[in-house]
C-alpha positions as CSV (number, residue, x, y, z in Angstrom):
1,X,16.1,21.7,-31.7
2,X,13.6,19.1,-32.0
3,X,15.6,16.9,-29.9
4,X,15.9,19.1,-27.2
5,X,12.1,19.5,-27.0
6,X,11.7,16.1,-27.0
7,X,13.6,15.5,-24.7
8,X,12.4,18.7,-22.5
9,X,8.9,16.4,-22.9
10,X,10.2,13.7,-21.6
11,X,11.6,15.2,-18.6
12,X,8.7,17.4,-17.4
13,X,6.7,13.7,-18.2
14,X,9.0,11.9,-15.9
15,X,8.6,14.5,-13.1
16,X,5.0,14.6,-13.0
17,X,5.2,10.6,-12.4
18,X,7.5,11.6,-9.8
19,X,5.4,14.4,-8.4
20,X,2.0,12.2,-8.3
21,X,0.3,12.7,-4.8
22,X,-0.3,10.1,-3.1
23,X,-2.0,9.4,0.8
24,X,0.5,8.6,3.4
25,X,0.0,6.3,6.3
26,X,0.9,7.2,9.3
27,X,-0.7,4.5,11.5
28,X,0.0,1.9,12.8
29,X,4.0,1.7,12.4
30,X,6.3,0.2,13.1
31,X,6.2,-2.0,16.5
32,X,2.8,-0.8,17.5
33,X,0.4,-3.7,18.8
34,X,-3.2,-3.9,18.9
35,X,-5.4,-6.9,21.5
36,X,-7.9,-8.9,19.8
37,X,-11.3,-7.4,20.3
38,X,-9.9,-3.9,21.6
39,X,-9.6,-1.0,19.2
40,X,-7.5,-1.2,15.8
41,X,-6.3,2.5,15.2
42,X,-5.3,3.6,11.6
43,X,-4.5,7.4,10.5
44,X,-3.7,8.8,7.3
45,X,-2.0,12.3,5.7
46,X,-4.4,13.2,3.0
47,X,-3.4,13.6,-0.8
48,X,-3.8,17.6,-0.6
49,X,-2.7,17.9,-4.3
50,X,-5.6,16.3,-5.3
51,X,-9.5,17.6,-4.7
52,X,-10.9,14.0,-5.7
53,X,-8.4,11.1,-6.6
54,X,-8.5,9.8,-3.3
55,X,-12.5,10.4,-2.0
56,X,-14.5,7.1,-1.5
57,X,-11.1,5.2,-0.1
58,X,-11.1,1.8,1.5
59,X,-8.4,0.0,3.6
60,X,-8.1,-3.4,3.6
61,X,-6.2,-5.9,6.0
62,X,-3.8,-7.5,4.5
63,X,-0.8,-10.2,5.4
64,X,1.7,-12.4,3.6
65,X,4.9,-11.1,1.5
66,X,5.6,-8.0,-0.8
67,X,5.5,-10.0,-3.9
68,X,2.1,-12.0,-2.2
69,X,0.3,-10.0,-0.4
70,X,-3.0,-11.7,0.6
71,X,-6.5,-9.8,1.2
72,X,-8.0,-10.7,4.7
73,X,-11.0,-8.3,4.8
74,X,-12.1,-4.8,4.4
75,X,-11.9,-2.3,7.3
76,X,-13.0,0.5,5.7
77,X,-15.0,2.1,2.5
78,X,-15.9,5.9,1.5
79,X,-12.7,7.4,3.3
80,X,-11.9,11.2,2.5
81,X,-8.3,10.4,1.7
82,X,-7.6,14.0,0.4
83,X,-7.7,15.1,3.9
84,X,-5.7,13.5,7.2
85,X,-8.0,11.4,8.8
86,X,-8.4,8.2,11.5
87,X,-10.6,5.3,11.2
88,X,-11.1,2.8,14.5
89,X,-12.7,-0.7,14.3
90,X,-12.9,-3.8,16.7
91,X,-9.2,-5.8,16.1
92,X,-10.7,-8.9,14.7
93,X,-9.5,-12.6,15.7
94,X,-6.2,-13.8,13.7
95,X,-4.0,-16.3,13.7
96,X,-1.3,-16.2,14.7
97,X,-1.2,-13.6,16.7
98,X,2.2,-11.9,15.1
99,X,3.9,-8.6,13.5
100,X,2.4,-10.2,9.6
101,X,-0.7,-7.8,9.3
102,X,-0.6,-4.7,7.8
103,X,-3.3,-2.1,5.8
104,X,-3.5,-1.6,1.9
105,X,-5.1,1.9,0.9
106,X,-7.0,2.5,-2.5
107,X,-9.4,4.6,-3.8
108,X,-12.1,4.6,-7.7
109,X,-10.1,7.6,-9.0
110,X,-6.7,6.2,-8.9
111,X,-4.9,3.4,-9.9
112,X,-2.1,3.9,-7.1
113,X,-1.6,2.0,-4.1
114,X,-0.2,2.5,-0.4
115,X,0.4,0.1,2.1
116,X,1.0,1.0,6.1
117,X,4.0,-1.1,7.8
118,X,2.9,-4.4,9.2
119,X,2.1,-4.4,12.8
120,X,1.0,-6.8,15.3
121,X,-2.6,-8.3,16.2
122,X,-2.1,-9.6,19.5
123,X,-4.4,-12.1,21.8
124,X,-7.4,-10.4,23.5
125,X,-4.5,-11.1,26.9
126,X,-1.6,-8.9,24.6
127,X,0.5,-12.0,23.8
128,X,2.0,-12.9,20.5
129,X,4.6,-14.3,18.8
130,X,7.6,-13.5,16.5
131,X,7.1,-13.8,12.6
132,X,8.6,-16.6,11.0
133,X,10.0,-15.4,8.2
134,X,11.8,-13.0,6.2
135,X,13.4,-11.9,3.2
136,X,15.6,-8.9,2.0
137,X,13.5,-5.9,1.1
138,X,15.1,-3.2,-1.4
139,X,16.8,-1.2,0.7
140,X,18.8,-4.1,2.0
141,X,16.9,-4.8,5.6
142,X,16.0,-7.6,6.4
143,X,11.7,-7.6,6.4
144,X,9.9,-10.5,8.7
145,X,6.4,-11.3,7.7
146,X,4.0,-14.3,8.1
147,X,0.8,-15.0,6.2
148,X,-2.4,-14.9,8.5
149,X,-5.6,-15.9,8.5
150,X,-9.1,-14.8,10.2
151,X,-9.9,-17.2,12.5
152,X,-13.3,-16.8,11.2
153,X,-13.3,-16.5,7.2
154,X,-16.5,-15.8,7.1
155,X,-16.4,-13.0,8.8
156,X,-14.3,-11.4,5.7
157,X,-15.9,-8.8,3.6
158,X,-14.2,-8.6,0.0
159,X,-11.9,-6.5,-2.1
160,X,-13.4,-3.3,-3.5
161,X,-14.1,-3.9,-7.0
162,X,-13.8,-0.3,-8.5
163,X,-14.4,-1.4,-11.7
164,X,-18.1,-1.7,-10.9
165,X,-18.3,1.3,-8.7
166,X,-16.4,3.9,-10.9
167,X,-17.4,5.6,-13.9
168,X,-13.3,6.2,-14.5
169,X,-12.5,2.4,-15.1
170,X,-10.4,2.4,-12.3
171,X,-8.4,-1.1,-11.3
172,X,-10.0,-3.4,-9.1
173,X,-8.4,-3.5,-6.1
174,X,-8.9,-7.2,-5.4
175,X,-5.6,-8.9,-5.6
176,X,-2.6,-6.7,-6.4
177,X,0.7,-8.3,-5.9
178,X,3.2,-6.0,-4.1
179,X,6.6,-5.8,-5.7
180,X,8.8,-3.9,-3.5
181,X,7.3,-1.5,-1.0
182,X,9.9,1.0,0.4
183,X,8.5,4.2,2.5
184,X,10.0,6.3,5.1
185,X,10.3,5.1,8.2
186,X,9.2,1.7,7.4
187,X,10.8,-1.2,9.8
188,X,12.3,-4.5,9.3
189,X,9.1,-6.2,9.7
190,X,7.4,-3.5,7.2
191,X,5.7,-5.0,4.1
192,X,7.2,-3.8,0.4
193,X,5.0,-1.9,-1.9
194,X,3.1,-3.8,-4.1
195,X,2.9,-3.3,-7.8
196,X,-0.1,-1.9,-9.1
197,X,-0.7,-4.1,-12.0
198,X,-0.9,-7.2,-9.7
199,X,-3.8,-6.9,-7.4
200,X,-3.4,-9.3,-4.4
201,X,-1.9,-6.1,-2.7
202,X,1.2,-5.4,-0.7
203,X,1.8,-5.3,3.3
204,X,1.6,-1.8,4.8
205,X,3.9,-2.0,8.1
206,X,6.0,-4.6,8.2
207,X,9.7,-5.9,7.6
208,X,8.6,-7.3,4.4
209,X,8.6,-4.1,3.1
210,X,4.8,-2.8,3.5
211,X,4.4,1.4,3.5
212,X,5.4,3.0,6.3
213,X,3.4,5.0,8.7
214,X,5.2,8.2,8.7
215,X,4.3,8.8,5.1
216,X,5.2,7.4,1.4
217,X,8.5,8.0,0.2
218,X,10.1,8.9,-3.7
219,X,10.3,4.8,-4.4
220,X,6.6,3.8,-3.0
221,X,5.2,6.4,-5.2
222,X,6.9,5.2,-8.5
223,X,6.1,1.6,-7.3
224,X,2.4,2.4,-7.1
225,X,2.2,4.5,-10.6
226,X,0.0,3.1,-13.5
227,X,2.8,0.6,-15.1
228,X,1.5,1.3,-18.7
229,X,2.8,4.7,-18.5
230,X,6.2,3.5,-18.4
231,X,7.0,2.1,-22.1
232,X,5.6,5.9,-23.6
233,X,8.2,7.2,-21.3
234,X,10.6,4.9,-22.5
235,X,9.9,4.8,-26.2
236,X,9.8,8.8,-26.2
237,X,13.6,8.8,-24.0
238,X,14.8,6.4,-26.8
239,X,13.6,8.8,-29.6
240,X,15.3,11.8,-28.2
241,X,18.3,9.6,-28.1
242,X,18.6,8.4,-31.5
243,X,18.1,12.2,-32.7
């Protein structure tokens, strides 16, 4: 008897890891290719299970790997991620000029992340050239990625730093290393999803793995739950067991 409600617990715990909500990109993905200096388009499905874990989001640029990732700047702050939304800005100036970029979303009330797959920044004339590298994501695809650079670092404006900014003691969202990013619709050149407890954050839209722009699948939403959740799950399953 006791078992059985145990493990009844344990279940119904599991599922509502499973069933956390979560924003899902939806642009750019993969292939799409923005000039230097022209407009940078992003777009989001809100988290409509949620009234407030996702208000006050921000979107940072991101490059590098899944296990890597590498903040370039911040895009965005104060997004209303619980409903769909777009956010434009001027492409800034990169190099190289590749597929290697891709968008990392966060928000003070949550300690999950999503990533976008990695996309191109192009010269203000369109041109580019092919990433470099590449690694095996997951799901067995082959991911291509680079790590870029602004050509001006100063124009960079930091990480959010949550911590300061939210009475829940969220993470801060400066530097979380991605560890395997999988999301529908996500290409070759998509980034992986990063892991949560690692914040150097993980590429949204590219081979590599980053979150995919059509939305966030089963595995990017267990990649980007709190990790400490995990061992209660664990040590509760091993309980029921051993009744």
């Amino acid at each position: 008897m006791f078992t059985s409600i145990l493990y009844t617990a344990v279940l119904a715990t599991s599922t509502a890891l499973l069933s956390q909500a979560m924003v899902t990109p939806n642009a750019p993905g993969p292939g799409d290719s923005f000039n230097e200096g022209a407009s940078c388009h992003i777009g989001w499905a809100g988290d409509t299970d949620s009234p407030s874990a996702w208000l006050g989001m921000a979107i940072e640029l991101m490059t590098g790997d899944n296990e890597a990732m590498v903040h370039l700047t911040t895009v965005a702050t104060g997004q209303d991620g619980t409903q769909a939304g777009v956010f434009d800005y001027p492409c800034p100036a990169v190099t190289p000029n590749s597929a290697i970029y891709f968008y990392q979303f966060s928000a003070p009330a949550t300690k999950n992340f999503t990533w976008t797959t990695r996309f191109t920044i192009a010269a203000a004339n369109g041109s580019s050239t092919p990433a470099t590298l590449s690694e095996k994501g997951s799901d067995g695809q082959t991911v291509l990625w680079g790590t870029g650079a602004l050509v001006n670092p100063a124009d960079a404006i930091p990480a959010p730093n949550f911590d300061s900014t939210s009475a829940s003691g969220s993470n801060s969202v400066s530097g979380a290393s991605p560890s395997d990013v999988l999301t529908s619709g996500a290409s070759a050149s998509a980034p992986i999803a990063p892991s949560p407890s690692a914040v150097a954050t993980t590429p949204a839209a590219s081979s590599s793995s980053p979150p995919q722009p059509s939305g966030t699948s089963a595995a990017v939403r267990i990649a980007a739950i709190d990790m400490r959740v995990w061992p209660i799950v664990a040590a509760l399953t091993a309980s029921a067991i051993l009744l």
